[in-house]
N, C-alpha and C positions, 0 to 999 in steps of 0.2 A: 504494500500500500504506500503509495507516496506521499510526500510530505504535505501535511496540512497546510501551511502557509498558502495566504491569499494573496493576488496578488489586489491591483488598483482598478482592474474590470471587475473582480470578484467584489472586491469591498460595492463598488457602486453596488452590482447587482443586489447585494444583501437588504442594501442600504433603499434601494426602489421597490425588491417585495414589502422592505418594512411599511414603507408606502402605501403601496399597494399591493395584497397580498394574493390576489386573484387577478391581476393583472395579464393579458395574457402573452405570448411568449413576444412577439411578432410586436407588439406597443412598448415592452418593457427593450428592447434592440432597438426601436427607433431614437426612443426617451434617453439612453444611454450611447447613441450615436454607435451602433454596431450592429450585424446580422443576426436575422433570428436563428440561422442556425448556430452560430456561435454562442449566443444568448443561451439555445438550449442546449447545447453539450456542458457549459458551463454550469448551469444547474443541474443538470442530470450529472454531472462529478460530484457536485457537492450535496445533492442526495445519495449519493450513490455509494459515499464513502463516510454516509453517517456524519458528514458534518453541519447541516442543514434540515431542517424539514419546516413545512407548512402547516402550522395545525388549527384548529380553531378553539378559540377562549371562551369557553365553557362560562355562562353567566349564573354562579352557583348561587344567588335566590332564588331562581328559576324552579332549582331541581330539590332543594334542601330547604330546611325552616331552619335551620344552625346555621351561623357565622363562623368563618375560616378564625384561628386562634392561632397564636407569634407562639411559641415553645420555646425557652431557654433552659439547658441542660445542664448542670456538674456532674462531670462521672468520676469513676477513680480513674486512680493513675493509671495508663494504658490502657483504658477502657474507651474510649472516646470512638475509634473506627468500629468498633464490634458494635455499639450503642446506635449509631449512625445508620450499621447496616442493616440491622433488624428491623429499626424504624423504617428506613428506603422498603421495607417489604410488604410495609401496613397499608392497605387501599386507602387510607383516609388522608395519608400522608404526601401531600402536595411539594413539599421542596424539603431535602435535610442535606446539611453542609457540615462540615469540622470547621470551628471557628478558634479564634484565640477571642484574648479579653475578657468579657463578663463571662461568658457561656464557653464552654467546650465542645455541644453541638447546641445546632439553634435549627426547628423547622416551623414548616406553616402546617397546620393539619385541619383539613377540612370536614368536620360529622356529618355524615349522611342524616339526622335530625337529634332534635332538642335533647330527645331520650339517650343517644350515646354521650351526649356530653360529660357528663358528672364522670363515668366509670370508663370514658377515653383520659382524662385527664386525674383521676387519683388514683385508678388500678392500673389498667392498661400501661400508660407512659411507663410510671416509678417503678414499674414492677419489670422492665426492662432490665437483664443483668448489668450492672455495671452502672444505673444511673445511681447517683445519690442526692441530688434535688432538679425540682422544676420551676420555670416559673412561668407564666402564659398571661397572655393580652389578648382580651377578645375586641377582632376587627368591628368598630362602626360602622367607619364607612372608608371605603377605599376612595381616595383621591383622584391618582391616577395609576395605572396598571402596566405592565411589563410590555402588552401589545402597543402602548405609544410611545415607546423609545424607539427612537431610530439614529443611525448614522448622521453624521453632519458632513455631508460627502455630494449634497445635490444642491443645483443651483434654484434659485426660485423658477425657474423658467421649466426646469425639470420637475420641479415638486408639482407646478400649477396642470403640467401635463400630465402627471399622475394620479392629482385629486379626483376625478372623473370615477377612475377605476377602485375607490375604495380607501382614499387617502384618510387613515386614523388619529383620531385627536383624543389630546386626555378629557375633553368634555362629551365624549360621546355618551349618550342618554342610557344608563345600563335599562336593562331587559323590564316587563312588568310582570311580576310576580302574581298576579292577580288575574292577567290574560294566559294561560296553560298553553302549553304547544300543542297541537294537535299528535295524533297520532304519527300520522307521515308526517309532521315536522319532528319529531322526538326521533324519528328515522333518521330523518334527513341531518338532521343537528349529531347525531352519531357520527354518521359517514365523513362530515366537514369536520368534527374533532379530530380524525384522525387523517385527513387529507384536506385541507380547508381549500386545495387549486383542484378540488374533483369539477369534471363538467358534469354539464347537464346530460349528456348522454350517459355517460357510466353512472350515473345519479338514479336516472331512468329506470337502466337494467337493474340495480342494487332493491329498488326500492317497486320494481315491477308496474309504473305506472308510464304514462307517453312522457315524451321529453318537454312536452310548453308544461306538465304538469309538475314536472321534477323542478325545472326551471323557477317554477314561480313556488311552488313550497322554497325553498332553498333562500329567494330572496326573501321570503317571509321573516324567518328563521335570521338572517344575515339586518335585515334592517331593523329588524326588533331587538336584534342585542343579543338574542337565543344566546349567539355563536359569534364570538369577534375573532377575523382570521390574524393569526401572529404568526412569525418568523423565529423561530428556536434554534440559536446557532448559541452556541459558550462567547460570551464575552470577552474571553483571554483570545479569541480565535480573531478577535474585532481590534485586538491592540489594547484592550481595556484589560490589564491585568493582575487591576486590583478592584475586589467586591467589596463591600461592608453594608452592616447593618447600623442603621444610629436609632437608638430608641432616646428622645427628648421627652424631657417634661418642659412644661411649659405655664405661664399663667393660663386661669381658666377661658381669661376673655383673648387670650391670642392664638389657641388651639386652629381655629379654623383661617386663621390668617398666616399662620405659621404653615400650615401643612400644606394650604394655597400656593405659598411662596415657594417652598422647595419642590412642590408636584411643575413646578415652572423652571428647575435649575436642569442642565444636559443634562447631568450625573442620575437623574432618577430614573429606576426602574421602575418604581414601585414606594406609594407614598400611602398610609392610608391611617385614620383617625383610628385611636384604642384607645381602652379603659382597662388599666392593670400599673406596670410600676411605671409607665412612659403613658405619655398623652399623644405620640406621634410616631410612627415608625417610617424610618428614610432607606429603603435599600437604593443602595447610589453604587455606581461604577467609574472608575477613573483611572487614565491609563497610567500613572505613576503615584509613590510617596509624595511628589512634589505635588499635583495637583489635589491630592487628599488635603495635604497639610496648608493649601491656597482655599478647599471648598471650607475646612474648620476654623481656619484664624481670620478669613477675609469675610465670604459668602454667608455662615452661619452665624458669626459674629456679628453682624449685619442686621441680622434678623430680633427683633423687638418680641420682648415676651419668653423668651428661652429659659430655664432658668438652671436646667442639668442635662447631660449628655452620657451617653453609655454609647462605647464603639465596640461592636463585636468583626472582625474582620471574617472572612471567608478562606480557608485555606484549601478546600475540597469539597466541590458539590458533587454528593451522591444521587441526586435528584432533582429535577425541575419541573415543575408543571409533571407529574406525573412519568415523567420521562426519567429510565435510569442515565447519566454520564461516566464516561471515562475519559478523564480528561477533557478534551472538546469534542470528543464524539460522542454521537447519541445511541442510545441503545435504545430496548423496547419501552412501550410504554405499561405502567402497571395494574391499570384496570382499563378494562374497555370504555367504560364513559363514566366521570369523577362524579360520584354520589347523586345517581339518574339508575341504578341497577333495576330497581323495579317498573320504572317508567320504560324503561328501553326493554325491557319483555313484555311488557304490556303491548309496544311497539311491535315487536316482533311476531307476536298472535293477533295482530290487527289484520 
């Protein structure tokens, strides 16, 4: 297998699905001034070698009545990979890293509803060999989400050409928990988690209905939030090769101004309001020590209302979005569709 490094067609590329993430081949070569067949040998390498994929972001009010919950771990000594890897095997577990700082591991874990919460979080976790405390934040409200990071690699002329096809913003309206997918949408919203660039035609076959039918479920599903399509490549693979986590406390009345502000900085992945020992959790990426140490003394220093900081850095993610990592390659994913199990057999007998 050869060497992962990207080159300056690849970073664009990555950088225009970010974009647009159903873009299709033939617009994403024009937008990028090159051939669609180079376009698609290019991506069909970096799917093809596990360093990329297309999937769609699952909008878990949708499918769940529980809130995703931040997990900070102590384990003993030399316990930390073993603790990491059993959690990476738990369906409920959405992202688990080895981190230095506060935590020794730190993940996100999502309950499939209310009723797992209590005995995911004082049996389940602690009872993991090797943990010796936890501590968890349950998510408010997410800010903005990991599907509106993108590269800063495109010119405005290029982005405006891209908006058309799907162009993602951290204000996009999540899903209404109140309006249910239908059944062939709970179909269709499967098929796009796990390929969010499917067409209409393999949509069609999958889901045994004509193609204007697939077509227009699919948009349904897509503009209701159901499914927001994102681009999963490891950050270290982007040049970004430093993660962290900052959980801030904050005053009460800057909470939502504070979170506002860094859901607006490059570095966020992922910003989103909690109630636990932080008022705000900031996963931020940045390519060096130096621009870490420019976002804490400059950018955060900046910000009015802060009043503590905890940094947990990222040393190894065993997991993302469901997805296992080695290194920057991607492995399988760990459940079929994140805490939707019953909906999506219901689906499947429809």
């Amino acid at each position: 297998m050869r060497d992962p490094s990207l080159d300056d067609l690849d970073l664009d590329l990555v950088a225009a699905l970010q974009r647009a993430p159903r873009a299709p081949i033939n617009v994403l070569a024009d937008v990028l001034g090159s051939s669609a067949s180079t376009i698609g040998r290019r991506l069909h390498r970096l799917q093809a070698e596990h360093l990329l994929r297309v999937v769609g972001q699952v909008d878990w009010a949708v499918f769940s009545d529980a809130n995703p919950r931040h997990v900070w771990l102590r384990t003993d000594p030399g316990r930390s990979v073993g603790v990491a890897q059993r959690l990476a095997e738990r369906p409920e577990t959405q992202l688990v890293a080895l981190t230095s700082g506060e935590a020794d591991v730190y993940c996100v874990v999502h309950p499939t509803g209310r009723d797992q919460v209590r005995d995911l979080l004082t049996r389940v976790i602690p009872s993991v060999e090797g943990v010796r405390s936890t501590q968890s934040d349950l998510v408010l409200r997410p800010v903005t989400r990991a599907d509106a990071w993108t590269l800063d690699r495109l010119s405005g002329r290029q982005t405006a050409d891209l908006a058309r096809y799907g162009h993602v913003t951290a204000a996009a309206a999540p899903a209404d928990p109140a309006e249910p997918p239908s059944a062939h949408e709970r179909a269709a919203a499967r098929l796009l988690y796990r390929d969010a660039r499917i067409g209409s035609g393999e949509l069609a076959r999958e889901l045994g209905v004509s193609q204007s039918t697939a077509y227009r479920v699919a948009q349904s599903v897509l503009e209701r939030g159901v499914i927001r399509p994102r681009v999963e490549v490891e950050p270290p693979l982007l040049g970004m090769r430093l993660e962290v986590i900052l959980s801030l406390t904050t005053h009460p009345g800057a909470i939502t101004h504070v979170a506002d502000q860094l859901a607006r900085h490059p570095s966020a992945r992922y910003v989103s309001v909690v109630a636990g020992a932080g008022s705000v959790i900031h996963h931020g990426v940045f390519r060096d020590e130096a621009a870490l140490e420019g976002f804490l003394s400059a950018d955060l220093a900046a910000l009015p209302g802060v009043t503590g900081l905890r940094v947990s850095i990222m040393l190894d993610v065993l997991r993302r979005y469901w997805i296992k990592r080695t290194g920057v390659r991607l492995g399988a994913a760990g459940i079929p569709f994140p805490g939707a199990t019953v909906a999506m057999e219901e689906a499947e007998g429809a």
